[in-house]
DOVEXLO-170669 format. One record per atom (N, C-alpha, C, O): residue number from 1; residue in one letter; atom name; x, y, z. Coordinates in steps of 0.02 Angstrom, whole numbers, plus 50000, padded with zeros to 5 digits. Each point is the difference from the previous one (the first is absolute). Layout:
N
<r i="NUM" aa="a" at="CA" X="X" Y="Y" Z="Z"/>
...
//
This chain:
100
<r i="1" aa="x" at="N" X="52794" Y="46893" Z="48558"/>
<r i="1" aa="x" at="CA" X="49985" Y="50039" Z="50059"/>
<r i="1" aa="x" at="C" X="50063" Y="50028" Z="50031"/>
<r i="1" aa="x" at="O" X="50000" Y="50057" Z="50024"/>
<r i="2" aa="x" at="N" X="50052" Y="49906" Z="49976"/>
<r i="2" aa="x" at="CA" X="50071" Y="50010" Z="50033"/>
<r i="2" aa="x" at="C" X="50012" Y="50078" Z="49940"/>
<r i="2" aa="x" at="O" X="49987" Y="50052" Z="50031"/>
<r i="3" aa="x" at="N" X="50020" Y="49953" Z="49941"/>
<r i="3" aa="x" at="CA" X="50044" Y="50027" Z="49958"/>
<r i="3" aa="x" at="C" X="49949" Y="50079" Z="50006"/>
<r i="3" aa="x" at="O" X="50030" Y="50053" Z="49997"/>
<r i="4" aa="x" at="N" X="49901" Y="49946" Z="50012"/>
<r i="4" aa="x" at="CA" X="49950" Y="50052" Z="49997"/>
<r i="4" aa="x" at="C" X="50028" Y="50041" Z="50076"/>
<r i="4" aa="x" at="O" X="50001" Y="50059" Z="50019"/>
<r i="5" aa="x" at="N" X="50020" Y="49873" Z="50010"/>
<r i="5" aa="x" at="CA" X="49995" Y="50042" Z="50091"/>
<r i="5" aa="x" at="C" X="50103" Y="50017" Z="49971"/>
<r i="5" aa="x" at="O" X="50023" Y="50054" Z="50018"/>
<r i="6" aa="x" at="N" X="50000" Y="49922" Z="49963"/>
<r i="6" aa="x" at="CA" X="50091" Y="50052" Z="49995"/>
<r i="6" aa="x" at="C" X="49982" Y="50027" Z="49971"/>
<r i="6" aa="x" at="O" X="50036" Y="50049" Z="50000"/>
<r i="7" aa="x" at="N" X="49902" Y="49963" Z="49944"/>
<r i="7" aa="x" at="CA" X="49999" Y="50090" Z="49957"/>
<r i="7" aa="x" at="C" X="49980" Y="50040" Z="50044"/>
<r i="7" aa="x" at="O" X="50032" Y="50053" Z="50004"/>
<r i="8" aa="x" at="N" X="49909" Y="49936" Z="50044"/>
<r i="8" aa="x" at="CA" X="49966" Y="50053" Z="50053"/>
<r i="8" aa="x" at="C" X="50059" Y="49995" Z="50032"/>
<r i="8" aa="x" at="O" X="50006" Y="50059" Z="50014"/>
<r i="9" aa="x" at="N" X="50055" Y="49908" Z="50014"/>
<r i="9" aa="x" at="CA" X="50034" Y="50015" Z="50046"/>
<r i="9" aa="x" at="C" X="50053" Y="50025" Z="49982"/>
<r i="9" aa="x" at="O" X="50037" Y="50032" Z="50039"/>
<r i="10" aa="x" at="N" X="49975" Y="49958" Z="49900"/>
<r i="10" aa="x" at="CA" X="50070" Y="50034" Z="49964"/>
<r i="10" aa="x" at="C" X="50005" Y="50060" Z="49989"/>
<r i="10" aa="x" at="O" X="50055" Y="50026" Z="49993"/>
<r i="11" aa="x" at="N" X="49864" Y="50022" Z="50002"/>
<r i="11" aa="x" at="CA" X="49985" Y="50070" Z="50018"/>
<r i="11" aa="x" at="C" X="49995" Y="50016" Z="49918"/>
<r i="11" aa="x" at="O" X="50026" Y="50054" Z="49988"/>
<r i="12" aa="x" at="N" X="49945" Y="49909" Z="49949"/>
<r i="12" aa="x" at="CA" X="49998" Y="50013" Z="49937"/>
<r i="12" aa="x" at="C" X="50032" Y="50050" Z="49961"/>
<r i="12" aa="x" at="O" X="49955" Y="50024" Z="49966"/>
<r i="13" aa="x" at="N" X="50090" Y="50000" Z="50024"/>
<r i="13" aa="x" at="CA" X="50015" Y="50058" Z="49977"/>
<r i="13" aa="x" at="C" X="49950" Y="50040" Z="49937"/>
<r i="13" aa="x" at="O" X="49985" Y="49968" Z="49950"/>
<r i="14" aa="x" at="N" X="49999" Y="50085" Z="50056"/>
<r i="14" aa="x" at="CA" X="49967" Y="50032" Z="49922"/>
<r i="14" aa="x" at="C" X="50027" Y="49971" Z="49929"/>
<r i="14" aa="x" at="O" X="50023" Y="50041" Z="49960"/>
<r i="15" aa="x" at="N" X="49977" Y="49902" Z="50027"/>
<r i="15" aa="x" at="CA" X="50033" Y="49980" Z="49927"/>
<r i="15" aa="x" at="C" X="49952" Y="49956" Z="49970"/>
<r i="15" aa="x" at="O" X="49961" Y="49969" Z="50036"/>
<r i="16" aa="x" at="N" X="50037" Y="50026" Z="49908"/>
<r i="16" aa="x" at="CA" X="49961" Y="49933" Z="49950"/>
<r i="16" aa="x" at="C" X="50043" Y="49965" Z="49988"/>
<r i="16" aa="x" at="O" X="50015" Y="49989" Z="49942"/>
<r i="17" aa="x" at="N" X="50015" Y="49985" Z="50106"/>
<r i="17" aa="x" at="CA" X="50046" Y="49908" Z="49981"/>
<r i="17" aa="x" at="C" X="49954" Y="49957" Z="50032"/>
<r i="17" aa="x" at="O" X="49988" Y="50033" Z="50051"/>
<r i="18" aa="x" at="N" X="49971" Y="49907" Z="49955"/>
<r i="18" aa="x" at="CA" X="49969" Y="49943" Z="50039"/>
<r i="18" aa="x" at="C" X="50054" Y="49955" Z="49987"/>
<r i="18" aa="x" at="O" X="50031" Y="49999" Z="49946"/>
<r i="19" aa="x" at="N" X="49984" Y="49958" Z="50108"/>
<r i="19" aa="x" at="CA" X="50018" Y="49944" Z="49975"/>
<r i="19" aa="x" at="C" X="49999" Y="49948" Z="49938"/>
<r i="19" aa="x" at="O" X="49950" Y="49967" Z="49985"/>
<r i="20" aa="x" at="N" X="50114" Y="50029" Z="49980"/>
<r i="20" aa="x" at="CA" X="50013" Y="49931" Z="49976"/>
<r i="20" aa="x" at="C" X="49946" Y="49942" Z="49990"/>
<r i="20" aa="x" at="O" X="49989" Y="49985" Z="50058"/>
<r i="21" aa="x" at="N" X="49984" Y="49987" Z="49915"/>
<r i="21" aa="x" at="CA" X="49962" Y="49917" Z="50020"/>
<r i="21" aa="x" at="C" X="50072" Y="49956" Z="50036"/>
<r i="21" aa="x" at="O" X="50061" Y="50011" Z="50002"/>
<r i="22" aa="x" at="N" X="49903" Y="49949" Z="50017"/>
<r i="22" aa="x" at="CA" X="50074" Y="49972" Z="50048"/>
<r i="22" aa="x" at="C" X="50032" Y="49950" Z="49944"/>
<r i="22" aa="x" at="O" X="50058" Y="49981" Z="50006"/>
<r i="23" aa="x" at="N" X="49898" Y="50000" Z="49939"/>
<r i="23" aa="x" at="CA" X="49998" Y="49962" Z="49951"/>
<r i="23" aa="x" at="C" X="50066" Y="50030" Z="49962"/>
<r i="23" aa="x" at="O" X="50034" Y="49958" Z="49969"/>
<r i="24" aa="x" at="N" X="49980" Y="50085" Z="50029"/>
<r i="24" aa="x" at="CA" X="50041" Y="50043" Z="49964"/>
<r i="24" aa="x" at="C" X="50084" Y="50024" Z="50027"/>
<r i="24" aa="x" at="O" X="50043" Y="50030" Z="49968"/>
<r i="25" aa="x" at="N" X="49959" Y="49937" Z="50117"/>
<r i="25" aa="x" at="CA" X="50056" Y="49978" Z="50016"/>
<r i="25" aa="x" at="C" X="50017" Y="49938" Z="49998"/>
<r i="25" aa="x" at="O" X="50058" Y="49984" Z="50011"/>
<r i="26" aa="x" at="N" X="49892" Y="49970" Z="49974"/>
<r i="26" aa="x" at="CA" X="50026" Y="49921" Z="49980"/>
<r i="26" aa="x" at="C" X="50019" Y="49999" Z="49968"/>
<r i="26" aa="x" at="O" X="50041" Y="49954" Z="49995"/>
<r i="27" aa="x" at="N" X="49951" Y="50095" Z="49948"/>
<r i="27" aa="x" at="CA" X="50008" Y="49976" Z="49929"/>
<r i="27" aa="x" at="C" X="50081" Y="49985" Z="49982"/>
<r i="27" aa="x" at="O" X="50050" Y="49996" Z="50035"/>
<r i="28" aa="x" at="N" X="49937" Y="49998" Z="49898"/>
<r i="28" aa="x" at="CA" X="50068" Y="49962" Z="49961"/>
<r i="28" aa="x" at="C" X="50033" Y="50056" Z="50015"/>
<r i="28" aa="x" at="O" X="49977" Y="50055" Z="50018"/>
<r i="29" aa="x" at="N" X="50104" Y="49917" Z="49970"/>
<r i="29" aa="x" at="CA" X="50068" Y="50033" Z="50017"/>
<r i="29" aa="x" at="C" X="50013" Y="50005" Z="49939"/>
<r i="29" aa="x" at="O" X="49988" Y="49957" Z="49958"/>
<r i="30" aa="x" at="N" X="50051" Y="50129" Z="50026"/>
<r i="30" aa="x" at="CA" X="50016" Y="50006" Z="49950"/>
<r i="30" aa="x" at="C" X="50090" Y="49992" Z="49982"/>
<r i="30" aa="x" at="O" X="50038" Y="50024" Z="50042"/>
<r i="31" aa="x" at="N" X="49986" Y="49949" Z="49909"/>
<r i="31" aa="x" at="CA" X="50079" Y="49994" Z="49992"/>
<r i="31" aa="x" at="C" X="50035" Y="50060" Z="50000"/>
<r i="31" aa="x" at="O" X="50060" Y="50004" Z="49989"/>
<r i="32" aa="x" at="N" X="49889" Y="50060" Z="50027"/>
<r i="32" aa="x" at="CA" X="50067" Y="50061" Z="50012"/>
<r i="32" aa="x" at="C" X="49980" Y="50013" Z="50072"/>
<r i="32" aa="x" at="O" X="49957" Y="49965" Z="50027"/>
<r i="33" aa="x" at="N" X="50079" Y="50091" Z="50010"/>
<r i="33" aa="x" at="CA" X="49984" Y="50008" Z="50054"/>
<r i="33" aa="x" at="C" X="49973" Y="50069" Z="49990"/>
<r i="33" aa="x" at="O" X="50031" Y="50040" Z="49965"/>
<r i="34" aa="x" at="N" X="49921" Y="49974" Z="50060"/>
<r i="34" aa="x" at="CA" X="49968" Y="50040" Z="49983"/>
<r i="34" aa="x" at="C" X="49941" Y="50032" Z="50065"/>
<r i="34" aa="x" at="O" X="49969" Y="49960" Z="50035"/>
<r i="35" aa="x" at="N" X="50024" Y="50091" Z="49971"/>
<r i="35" aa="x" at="CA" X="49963" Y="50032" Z="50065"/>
<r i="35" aa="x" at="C" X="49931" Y="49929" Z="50025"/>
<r i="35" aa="x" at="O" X="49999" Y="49961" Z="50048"/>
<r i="36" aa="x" at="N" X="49969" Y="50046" Z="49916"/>
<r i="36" aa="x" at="CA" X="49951" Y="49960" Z="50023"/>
<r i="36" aa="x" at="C" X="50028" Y="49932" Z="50038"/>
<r i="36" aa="x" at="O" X="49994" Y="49980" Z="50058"/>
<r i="37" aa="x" at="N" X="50028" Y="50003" Z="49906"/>
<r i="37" aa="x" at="CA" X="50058" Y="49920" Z="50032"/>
<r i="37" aa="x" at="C" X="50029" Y="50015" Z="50042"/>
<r i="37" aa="x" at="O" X="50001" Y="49951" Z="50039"/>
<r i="38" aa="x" at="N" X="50041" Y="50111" Z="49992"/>
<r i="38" aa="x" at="CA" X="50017" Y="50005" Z="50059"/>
<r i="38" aa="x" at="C" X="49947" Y="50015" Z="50049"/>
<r i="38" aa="x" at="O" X="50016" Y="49985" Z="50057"/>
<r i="39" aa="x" at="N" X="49916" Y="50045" Z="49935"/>
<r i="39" aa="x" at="CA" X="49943" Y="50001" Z="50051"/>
<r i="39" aa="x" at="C" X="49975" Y="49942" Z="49997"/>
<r i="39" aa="x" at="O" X="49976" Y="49986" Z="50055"/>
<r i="40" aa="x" at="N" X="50018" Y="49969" Z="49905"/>
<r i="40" aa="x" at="CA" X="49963" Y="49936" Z="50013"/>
<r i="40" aa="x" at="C" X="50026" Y="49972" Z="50046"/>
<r i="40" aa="x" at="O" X="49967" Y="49976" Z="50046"/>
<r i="41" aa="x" at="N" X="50142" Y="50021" Z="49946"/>
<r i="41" aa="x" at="CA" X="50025" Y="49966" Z="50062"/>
<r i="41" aa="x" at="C" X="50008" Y="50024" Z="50074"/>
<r i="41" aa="x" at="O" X="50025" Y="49967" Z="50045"/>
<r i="42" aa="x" at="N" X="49949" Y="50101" Z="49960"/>
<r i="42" aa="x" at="CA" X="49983" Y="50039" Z="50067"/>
<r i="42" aa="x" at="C" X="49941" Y="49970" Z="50024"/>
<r i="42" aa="x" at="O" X="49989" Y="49987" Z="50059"/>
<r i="43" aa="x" at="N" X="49967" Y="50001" Z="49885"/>
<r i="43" aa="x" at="CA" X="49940" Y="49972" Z="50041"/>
<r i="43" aa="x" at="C" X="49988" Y="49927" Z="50032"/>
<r i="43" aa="x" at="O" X="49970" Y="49977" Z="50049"/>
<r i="44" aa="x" at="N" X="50084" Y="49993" Z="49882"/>
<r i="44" aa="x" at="CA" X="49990" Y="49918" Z="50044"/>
<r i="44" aa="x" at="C" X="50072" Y="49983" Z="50058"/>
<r i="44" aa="x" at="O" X="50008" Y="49948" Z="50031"/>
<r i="45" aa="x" at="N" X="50042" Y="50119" Z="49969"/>
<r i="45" aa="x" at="CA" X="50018" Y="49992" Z="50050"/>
<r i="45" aa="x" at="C" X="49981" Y="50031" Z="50071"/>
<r i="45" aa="x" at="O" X="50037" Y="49992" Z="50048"/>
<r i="46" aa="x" at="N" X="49912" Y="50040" Z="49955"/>
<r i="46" aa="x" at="CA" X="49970" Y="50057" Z="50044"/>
<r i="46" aa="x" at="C" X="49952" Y="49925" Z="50043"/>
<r i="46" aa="x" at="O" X="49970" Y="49958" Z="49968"/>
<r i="47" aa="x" at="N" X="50034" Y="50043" Z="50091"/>
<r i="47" aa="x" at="CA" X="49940" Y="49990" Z="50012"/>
<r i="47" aa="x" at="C" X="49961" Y="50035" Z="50049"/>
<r i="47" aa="x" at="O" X="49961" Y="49975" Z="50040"/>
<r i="48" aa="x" at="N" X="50054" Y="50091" Z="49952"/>
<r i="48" aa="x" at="CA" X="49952" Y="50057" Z="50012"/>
<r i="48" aa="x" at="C" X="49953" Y="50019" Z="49963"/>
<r i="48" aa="x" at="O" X="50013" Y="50008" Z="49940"/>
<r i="49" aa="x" at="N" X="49935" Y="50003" Z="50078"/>
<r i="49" aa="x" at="CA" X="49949" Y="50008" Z="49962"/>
<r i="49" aa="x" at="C" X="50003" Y="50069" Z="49963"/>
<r i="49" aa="x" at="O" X="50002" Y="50010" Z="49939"/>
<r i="50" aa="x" at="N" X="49999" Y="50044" Z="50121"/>
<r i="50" aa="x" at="CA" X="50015" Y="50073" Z="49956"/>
<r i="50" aa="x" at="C" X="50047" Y="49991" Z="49967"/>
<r i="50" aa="x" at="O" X="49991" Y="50028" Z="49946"/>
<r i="51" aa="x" at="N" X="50073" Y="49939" Z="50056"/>
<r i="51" aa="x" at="CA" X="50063" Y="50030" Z="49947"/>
<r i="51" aa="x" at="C" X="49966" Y="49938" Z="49935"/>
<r i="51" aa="x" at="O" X="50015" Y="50019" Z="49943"/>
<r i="52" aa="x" at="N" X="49946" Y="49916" Z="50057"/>
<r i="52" aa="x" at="CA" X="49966" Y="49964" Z="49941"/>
<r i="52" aa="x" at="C" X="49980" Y="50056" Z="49973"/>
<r i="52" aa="x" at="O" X="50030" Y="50020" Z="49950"/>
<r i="53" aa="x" at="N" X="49908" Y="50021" Z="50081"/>
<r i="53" aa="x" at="CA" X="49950" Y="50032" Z="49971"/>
<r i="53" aa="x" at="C" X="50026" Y="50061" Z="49965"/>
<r i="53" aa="x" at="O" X="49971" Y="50026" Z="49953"/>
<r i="54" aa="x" at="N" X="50117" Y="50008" Z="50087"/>
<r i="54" aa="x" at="CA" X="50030" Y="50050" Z="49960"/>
<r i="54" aa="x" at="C" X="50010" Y="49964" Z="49937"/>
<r i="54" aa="x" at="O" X="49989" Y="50028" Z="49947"/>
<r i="55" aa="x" at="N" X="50024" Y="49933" Z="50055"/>
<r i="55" aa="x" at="CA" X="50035" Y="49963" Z="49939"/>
<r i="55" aa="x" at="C" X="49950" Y="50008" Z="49952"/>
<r i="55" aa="x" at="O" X="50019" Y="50029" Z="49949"/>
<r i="56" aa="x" at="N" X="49905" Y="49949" Z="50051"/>
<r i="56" aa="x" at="CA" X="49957" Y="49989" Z="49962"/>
<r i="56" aa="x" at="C" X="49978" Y="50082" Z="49970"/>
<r i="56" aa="x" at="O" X="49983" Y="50012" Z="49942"/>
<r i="57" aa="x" at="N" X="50021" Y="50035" Z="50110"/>
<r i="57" aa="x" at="CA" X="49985" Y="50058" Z="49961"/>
<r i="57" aa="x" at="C" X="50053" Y="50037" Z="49977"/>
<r i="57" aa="x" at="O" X="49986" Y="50057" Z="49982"/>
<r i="58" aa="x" at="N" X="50077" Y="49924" Z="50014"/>
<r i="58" aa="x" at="CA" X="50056" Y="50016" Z="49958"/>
<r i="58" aa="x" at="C" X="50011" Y="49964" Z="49966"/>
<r i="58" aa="x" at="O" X="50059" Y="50004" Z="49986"/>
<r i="59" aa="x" at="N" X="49914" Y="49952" Z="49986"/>
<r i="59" aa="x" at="CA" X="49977" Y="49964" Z="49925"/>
<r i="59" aa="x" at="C" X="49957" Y="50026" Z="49954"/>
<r i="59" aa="x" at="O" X="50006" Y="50005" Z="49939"/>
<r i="60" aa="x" at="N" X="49935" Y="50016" Z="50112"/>
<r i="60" aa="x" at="CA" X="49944" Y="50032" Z="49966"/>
<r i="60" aa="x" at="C" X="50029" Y="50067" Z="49955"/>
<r i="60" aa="x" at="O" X="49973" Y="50030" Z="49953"/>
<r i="61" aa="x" at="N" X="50099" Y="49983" Z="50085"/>
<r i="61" aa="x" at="CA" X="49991" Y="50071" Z="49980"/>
<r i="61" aa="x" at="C" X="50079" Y="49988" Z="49939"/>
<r i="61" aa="x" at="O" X="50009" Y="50040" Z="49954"/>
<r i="62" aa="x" at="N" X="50026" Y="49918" Z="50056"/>
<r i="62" aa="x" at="CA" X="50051" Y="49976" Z="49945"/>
<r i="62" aa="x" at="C" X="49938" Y="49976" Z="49946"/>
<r i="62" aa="x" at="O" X="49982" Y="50050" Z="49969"/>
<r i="63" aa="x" at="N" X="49986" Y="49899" Z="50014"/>
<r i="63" aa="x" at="CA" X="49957" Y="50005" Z="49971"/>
<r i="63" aa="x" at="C" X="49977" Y="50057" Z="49937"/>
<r i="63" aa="x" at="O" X="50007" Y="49996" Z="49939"/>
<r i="64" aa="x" at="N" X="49961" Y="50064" Z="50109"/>
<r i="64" aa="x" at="CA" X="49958" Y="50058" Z="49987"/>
<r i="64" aa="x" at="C" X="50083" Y="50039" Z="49967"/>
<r i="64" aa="x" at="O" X="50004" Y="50031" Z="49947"/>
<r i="65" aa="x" at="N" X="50045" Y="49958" Z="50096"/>
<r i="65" aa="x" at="CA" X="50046" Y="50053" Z="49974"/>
<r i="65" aa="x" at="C" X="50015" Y="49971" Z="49922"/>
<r i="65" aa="x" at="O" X="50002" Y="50032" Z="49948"/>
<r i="66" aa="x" at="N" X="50007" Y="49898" Z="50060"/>
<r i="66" aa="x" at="CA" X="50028" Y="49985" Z="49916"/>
<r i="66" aa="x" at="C" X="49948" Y="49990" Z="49958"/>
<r i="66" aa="x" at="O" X="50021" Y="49975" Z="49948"/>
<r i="67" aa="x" at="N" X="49912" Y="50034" Z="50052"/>
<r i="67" aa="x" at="CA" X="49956" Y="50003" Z="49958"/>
<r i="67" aa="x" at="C" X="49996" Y="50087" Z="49962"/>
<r i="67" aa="x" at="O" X="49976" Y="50014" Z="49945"/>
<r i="68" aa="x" at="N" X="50051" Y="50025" Z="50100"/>
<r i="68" aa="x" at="CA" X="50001" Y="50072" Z="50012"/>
<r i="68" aa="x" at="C" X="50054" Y="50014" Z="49938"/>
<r i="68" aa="x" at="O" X="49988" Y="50035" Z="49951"/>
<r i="69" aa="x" at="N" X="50075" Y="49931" Z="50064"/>
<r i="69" aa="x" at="CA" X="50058" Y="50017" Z="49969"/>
<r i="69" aa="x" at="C" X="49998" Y="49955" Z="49933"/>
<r i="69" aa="x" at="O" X="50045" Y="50013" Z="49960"/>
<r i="70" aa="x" at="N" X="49912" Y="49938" Z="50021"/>
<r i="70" aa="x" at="CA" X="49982" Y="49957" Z="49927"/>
<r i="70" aa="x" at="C" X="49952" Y="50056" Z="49962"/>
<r i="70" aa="x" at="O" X="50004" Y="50010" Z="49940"/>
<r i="71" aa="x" at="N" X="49941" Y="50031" Z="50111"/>
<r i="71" aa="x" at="CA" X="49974" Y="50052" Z="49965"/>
<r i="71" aa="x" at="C" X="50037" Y="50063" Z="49953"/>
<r i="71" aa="x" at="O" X="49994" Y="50024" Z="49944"/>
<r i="72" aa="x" at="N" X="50055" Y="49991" Z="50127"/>
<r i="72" aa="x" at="CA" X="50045" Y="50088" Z="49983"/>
<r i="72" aa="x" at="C" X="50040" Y="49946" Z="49940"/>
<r i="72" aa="x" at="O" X="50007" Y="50027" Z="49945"/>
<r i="73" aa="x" at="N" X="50017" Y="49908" Z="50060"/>
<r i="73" aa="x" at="CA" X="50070" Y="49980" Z="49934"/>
<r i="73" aa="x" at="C" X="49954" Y="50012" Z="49925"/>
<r i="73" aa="x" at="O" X="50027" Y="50021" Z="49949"/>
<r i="74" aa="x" at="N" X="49915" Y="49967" Z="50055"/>
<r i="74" aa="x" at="CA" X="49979" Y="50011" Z="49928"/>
<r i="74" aa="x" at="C" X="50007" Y="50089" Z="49976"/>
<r i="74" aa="x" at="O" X="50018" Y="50020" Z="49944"/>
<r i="75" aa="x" at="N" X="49965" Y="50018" Z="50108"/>
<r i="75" aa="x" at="CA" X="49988" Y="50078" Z="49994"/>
<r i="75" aa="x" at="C" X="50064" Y="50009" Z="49954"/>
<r i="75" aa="x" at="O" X="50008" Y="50010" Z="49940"/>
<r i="76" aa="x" at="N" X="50042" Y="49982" Z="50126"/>
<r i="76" aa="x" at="CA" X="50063" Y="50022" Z="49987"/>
<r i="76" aa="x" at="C" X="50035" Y="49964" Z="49963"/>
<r i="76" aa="x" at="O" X="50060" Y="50014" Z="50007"/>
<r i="77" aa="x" at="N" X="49930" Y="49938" Z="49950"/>
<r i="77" aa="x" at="CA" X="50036" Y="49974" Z="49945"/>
<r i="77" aa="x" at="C" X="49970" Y="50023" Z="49965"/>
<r i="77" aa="x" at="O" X="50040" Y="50008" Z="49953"/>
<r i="78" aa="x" at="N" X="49903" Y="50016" Z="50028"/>
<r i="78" aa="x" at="CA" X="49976" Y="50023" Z="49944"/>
<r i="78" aa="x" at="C" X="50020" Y="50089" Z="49977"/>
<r i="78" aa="x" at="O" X="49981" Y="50028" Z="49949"/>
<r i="79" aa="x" at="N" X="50074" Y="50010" Z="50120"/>
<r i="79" aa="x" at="CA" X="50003" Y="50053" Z="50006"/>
<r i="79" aa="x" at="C" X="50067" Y="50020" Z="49982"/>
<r i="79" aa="x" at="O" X="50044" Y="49959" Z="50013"/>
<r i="80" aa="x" at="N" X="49976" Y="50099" Z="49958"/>
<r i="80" aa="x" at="CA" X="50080" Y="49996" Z="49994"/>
<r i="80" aa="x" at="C" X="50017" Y="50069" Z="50035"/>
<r i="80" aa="x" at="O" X="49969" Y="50051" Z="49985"/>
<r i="81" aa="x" at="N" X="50081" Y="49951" Z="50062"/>
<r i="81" aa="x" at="CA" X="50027" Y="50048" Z="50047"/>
<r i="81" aa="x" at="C" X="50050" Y="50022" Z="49994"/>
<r i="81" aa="x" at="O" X="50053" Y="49977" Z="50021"/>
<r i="82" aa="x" at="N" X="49933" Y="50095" Z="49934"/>
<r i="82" aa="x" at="CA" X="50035" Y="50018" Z="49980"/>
<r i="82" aa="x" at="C" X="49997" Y="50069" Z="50065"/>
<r i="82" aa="x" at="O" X="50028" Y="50052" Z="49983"/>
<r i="83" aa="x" at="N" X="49950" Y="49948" Z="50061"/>
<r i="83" aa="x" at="CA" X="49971" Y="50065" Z="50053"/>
<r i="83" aa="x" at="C" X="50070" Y="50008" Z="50064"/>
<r i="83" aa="x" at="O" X="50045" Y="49965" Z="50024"/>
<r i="84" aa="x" at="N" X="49940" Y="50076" Z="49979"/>
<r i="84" aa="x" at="CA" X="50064" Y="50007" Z="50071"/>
<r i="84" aa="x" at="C" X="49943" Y="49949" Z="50051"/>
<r i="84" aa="x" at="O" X="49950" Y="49969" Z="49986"/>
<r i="85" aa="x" at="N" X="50087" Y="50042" Z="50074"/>
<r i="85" aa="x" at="CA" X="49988" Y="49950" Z="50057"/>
<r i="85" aa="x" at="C" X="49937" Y="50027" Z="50030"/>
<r i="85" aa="x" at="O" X="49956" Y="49960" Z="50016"/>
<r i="86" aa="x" at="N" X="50038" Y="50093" Z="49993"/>
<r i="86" aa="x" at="CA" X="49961" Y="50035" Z="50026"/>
<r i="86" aa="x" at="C" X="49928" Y="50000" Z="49978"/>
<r i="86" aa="x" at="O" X="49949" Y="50004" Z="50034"/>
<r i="87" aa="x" at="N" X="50066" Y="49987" Z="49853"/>
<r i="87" aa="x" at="CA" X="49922" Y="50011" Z="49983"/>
<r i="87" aa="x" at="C" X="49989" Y="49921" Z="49987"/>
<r i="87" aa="x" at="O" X="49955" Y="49994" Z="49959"/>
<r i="88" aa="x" at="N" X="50060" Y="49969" Z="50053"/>
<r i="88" aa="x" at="CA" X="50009" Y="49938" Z="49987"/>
<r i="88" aa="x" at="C" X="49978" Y="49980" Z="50066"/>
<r i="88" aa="x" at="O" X="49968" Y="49947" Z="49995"/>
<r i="89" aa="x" at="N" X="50038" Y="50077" Z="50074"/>
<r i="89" aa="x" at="CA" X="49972" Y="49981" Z="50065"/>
<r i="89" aa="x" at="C" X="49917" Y="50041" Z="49999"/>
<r i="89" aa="x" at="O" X="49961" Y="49983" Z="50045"/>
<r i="90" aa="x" at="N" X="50020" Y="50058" Z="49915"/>
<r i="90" aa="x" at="CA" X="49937" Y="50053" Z="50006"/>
<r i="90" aa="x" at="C" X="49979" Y="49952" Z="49964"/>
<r i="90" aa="x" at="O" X="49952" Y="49969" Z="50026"/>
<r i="91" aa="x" at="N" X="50067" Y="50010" Z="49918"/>
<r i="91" aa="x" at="CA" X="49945" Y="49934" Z="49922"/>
<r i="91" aa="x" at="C" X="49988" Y="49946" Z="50052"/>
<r i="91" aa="x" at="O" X="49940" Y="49984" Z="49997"/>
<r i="92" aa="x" at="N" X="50096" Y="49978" Z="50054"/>
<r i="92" aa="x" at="CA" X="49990" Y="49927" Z="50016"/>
<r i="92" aa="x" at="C" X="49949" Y="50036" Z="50078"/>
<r i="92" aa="x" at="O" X="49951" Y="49968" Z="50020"/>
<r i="93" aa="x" at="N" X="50068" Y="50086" Z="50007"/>
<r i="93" aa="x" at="CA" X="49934" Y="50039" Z="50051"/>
<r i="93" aa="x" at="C" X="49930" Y="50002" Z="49980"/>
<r i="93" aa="x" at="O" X="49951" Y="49989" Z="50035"/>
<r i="94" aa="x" at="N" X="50053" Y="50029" Z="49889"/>
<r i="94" aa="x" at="CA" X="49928" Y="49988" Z="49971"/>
<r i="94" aa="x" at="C" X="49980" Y="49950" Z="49982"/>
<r i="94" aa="x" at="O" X="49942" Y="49981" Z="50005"/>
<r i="95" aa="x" at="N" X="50109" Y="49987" Z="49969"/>
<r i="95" aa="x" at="CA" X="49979" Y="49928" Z="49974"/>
<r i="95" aa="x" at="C" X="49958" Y="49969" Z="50060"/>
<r i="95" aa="x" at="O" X="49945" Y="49973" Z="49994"/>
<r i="96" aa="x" at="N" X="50093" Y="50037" Z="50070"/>
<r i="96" aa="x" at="CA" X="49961" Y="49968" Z="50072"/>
<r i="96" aa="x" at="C" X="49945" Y="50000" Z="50030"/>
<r i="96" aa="x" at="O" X="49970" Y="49962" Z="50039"/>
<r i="97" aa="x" at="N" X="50016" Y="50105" Z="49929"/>
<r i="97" aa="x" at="CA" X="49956" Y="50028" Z="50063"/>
<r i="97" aa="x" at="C" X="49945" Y="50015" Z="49937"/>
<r i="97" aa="x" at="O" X="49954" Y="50040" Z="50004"/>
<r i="98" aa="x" at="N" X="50065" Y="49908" Z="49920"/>
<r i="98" aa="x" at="CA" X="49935" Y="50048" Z="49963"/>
<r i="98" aa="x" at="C" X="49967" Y="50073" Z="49949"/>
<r i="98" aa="x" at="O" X="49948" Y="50017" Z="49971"/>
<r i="99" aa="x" at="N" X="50141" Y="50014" Z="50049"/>
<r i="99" aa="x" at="CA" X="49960" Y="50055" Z="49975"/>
<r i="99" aa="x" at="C" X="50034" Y="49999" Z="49918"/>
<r i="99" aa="x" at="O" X="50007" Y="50052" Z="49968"/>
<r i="100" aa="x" at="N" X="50009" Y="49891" Z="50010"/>
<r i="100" aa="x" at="CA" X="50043" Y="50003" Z="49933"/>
<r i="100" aa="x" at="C" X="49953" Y="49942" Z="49952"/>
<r i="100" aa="x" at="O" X="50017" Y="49988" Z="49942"/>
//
């Protein structure tokens, strides 16, 4: 209930991030340091609720980003660039958005 009334009060922004499970800032510590591990320790050192709950939806979205970038590493290893910078930024535009 706490966390429903800081989204209505936090003013939601237009985005598809939800929160984190909270399960998922307990979790195990990894031996590199690495983005997520530094928001886990914002959250268990926060004891603000909005800056917890920032924490949890900037997980959601580290998360979403490196599932994103495990997708594009298969594309683009499988690709060889031999293109100037320019047509090489138009191939990874389509690649994005679909139209390739």
């Amino acid at each position: 209930m706490i966390v429903a009334l800081l989204w209505y009060y936090m003013k939601k922004p237009d985005i598809n991030y939800d929160p984190c499970p909270e399960s998922l800032m307990l979790g195990e510590k990894y031996p590199r340091y690495v983005i997520c591990e530094v928001l886990r320790q914002i959250y268990h050192l926060s004891s603000d609720e909005g800056i917890r709950l920032r924490a949890r939806i900037a997980m959601t979205m580290a998360k979403r980003m490196n599932s994103k970038l495990k997708e594009y590493k298969v594309i683009f290893d499988n690709t060889e660039w031999t293109k100037s910078t320019d047509a090489a930024t138009r191939e990874i535009d389509d690649i994005t958005t679909g139209k390739l």
